[in-house]
C-alpha positions in Angstrom: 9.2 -12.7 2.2 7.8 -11.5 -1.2 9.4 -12.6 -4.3 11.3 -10.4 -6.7 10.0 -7.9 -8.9 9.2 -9.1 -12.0 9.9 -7.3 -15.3 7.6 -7.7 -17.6 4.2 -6.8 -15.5 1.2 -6.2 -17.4 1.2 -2.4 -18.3 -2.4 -0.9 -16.9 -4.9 1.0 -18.8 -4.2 4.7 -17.1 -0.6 4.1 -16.5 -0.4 3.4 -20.0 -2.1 6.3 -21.7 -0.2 8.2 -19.2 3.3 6.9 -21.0 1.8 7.7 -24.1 0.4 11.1 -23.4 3.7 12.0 -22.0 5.5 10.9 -24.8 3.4 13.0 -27.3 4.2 15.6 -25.7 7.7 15.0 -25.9 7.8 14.7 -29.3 5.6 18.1 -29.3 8.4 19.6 -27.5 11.3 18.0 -29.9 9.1 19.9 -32.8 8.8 22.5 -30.9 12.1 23.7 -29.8 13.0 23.7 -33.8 11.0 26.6 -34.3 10.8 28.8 -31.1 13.9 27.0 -29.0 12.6 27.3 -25.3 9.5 28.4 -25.4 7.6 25.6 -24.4 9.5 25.1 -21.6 9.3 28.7 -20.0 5.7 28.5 -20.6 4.7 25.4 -19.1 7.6 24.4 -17.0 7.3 25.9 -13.6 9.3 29.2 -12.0 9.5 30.0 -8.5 6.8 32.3 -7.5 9.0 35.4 -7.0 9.3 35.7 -11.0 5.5 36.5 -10.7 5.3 37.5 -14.4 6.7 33.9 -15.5 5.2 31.6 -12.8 1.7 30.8 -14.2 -1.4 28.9 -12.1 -1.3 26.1 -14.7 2.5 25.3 -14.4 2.6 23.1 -11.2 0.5 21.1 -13.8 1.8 21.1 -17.1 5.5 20.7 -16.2 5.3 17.5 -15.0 4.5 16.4 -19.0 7.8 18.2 -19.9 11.4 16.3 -20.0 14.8 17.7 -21.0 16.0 14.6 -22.7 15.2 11.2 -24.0 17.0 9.6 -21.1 14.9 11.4 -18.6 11.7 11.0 -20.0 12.4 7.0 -20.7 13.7 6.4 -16.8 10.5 8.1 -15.2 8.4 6.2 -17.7 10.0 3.2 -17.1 9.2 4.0 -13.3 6.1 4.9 -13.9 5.4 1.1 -15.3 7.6 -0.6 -13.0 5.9 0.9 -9.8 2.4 2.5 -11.2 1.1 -0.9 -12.5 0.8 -2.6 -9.1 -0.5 0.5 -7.8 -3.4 1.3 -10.5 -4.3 -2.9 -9.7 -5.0 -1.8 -5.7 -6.3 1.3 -6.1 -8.1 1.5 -9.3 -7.5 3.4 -12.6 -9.2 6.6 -11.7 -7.8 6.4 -7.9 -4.4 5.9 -9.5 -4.8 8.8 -12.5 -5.6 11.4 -9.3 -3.1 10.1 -6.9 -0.3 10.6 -10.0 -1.8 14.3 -10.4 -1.9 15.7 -7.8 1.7 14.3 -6.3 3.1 16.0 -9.3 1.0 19.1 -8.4 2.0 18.9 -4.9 6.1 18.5 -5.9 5.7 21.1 -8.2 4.4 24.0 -5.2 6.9 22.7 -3.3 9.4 23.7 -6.1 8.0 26.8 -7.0 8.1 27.7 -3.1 11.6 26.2 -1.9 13.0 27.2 -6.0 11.8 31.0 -4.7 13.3 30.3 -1.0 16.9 29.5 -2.3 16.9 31.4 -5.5 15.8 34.5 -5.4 17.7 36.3 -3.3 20.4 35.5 -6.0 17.9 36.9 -8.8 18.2 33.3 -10.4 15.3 31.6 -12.0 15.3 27.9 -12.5 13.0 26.2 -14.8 12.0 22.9 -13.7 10.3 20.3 -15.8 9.8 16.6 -15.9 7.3 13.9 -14.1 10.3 13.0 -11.1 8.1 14.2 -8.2 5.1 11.9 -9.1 7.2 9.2 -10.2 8.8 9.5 -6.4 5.1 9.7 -5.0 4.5 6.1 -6.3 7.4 5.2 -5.0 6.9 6.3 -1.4 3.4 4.5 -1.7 4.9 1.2 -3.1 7.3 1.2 -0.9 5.3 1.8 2.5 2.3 -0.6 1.3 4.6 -3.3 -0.1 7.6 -2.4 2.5 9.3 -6.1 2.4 8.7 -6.7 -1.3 12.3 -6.8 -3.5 13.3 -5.0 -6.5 16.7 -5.1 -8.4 19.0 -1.8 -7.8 20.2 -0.7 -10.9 19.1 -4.0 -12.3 21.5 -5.4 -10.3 21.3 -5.9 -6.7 17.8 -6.8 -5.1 16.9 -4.6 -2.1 13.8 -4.3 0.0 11.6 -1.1 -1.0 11.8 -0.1 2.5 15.7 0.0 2.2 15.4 1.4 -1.3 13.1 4.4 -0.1 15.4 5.2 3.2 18.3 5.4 0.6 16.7 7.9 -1.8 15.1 9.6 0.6 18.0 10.6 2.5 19.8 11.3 -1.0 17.0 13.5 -2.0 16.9 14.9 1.4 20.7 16.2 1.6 20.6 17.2 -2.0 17.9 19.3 -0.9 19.9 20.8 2.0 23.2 21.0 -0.6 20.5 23.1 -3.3 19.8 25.3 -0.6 23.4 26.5 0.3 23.7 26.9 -3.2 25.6 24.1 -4.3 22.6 22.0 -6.2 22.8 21.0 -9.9 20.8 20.3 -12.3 18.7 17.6 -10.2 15.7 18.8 -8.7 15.9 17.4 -5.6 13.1 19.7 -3.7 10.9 18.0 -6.6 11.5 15.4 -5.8 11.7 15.2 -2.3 8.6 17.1 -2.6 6.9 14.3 -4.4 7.8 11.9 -1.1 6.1 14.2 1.3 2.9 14.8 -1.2 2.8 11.1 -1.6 2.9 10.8 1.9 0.1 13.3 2.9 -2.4 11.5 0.3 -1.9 8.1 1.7 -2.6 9.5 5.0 -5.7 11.5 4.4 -7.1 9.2 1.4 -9.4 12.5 0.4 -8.3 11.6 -3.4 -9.9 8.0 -3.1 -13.1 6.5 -4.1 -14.2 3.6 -4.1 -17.3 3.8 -6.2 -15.7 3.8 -9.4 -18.9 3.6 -11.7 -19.0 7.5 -12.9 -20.5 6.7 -15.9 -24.5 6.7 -15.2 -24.9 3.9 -17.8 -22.5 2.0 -16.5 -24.2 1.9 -13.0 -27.7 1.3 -15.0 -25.5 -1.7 -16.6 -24.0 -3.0 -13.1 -27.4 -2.7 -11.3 -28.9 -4.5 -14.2 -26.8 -7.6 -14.0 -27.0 -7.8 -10.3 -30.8 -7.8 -10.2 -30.4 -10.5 -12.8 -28.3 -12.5 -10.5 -30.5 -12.2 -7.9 -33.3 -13.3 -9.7 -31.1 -16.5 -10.8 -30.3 -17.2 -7.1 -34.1 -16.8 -6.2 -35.4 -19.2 -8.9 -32.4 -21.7 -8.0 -33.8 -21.9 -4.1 -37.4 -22.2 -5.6 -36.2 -25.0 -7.7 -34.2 -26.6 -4.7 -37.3 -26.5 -2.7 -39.5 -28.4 -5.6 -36.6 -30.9 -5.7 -36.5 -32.1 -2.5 -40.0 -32.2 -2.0 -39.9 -34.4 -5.2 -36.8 -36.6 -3.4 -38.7 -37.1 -0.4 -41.7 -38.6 -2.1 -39.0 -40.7 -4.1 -37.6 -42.1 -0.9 -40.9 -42.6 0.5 -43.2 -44.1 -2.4 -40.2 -44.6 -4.9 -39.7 -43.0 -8.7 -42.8 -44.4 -9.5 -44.8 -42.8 -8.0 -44.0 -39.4 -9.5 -46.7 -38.4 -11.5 -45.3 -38.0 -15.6 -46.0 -33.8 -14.5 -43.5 -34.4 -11.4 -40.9 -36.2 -13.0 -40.9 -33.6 -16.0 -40.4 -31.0 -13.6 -38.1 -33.0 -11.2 -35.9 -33.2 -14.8 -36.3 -29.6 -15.7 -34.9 -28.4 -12.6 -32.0 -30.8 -12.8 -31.2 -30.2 -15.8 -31.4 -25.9 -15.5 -30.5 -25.6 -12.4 -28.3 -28.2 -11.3 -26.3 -29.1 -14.3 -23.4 -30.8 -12.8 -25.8 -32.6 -10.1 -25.6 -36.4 -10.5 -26.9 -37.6 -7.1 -30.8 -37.1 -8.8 -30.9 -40.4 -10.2 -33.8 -42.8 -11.9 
């Protein structure tokens, strides 16, 4: 069984300036709602499509930067660290930075689809914001690649993720069904429910992931370069092996002395560049 989740986990480069782009914008929106209360949140949090002069192409997006509170945006950046560190380690900071993105795009069509379903029959228009449907992404895909790995409830009690994914996914699933017959809150539960089934589809289809991860052309030039070295290191160390035990063999033969003062200054170059840490070449 794997061990406990450990607090404390080295935070990762894009999970990182993830937390802190969020957070600027946070403190954007604090500012913000000073001057014009609101208005960055109609703008870039997301409306169901049926309020077609509010819902914009770029909200599935920008809403997912958004957060109502200083409690909501700290547990989904908490999240975020707990679960996205592991994640950007096995998949690789761009692979990690798309697979965030688009979950939260995926949750938040889902929203402005199921929001338009359920609401607008009633002439309602929620505005949703906040980064809850990526944030449940990485936790599907935590959860279903490390299913038997524990982490403490509430701090509390340690669960299996797969436990810990069937229980909020059937919470999220039913608050879905409650939102629907008109009895939701203020919990987006198709967002978040939304982010499970977009996390889902991308671990299934993979289409996000790359492996080549050098984009950057110098970087390749770089990588190549220090691999040809390598190469060239290995090659010279056979060559030198081969000139070595040529050398050995006419030492076990004739004996040491009969290296000519060229051969045994080779026979000690080699050693010495080549084999370092060799001691079985003797005098």
């Amino acid at each position: 069984m794997q061990s406990y989740y450990r607090f404390g986990s080295p935070i990762t480069p894009s999970v990182k300036t993830i937390i802190i782009f969020t957070s600027i914008i946070y403190i954007i929106q604090l500012f913000g709602n000073t001057i014009t209360p609101g208005f960055i949140e109609t703008t870039f949090g997301i409306h169901h499509i049926g309020f077609a002069h509010q819902f914009k192409l770029w909200q599935p997006i920008t809403y997912m930067f958004l957060h109502g509170n200083f409690f909501h945006i700290f547990f989904n950046m908490f999240a975020l660290w707990m679960f996205g560190s592991d994640l950007e380690e096995l998949f690789g900071s761009r692979n990690f930075t798309k697979f965030y993105i688009y979950s939260g795009i995926g949750a938040g069509i889902c929203i402005a689809l199921m929001n338009y379903y359920i609401f607008d029959n009633y002439g309602y228009n929620p505005i949703t914001i906040g980064a809850s449907g990526a944030i449940y992404a990485l936790l599907l895909a935590y959860g279903m690649i490390w299913p038997n790995r524990e982490v403490l409830l509430y701090f509390l009690f340690p669960i299996q993720m797969k436990y810990l994914l069937l229980i909020f996914g059937g919470i999220e699933f039913f608050g879905t069904l409650s939102s629907a017959s008109g009895a939701g809150g203020n919990i987006s539960h198709i967002g978040h429910l939304g982010g499970l089934i977009t996390g889902f589809i991308l671990l299934k289809t993979k289409f996000w992931y790359r492996k080549q991860t050098f984009s950057n052309p110098f970087s390749s030039l770089f990588r190549n370069y220090r691999l040809s070295r390598h190469k060239k290191r290995i090659e010279e160390r056979i060559k030198a092996k081969e000139i070595i035990d040529s050398l050995l063999d006419k030492i076990t033969r004739y004996g040491y002395g009969a290296l000519t003062a060229e051969e045994k200054r080779l026979l000690e170059w080699a050693r010495k560049h080549y084999y370092p840490g060799n001691n079985d070449i003797i005098h």
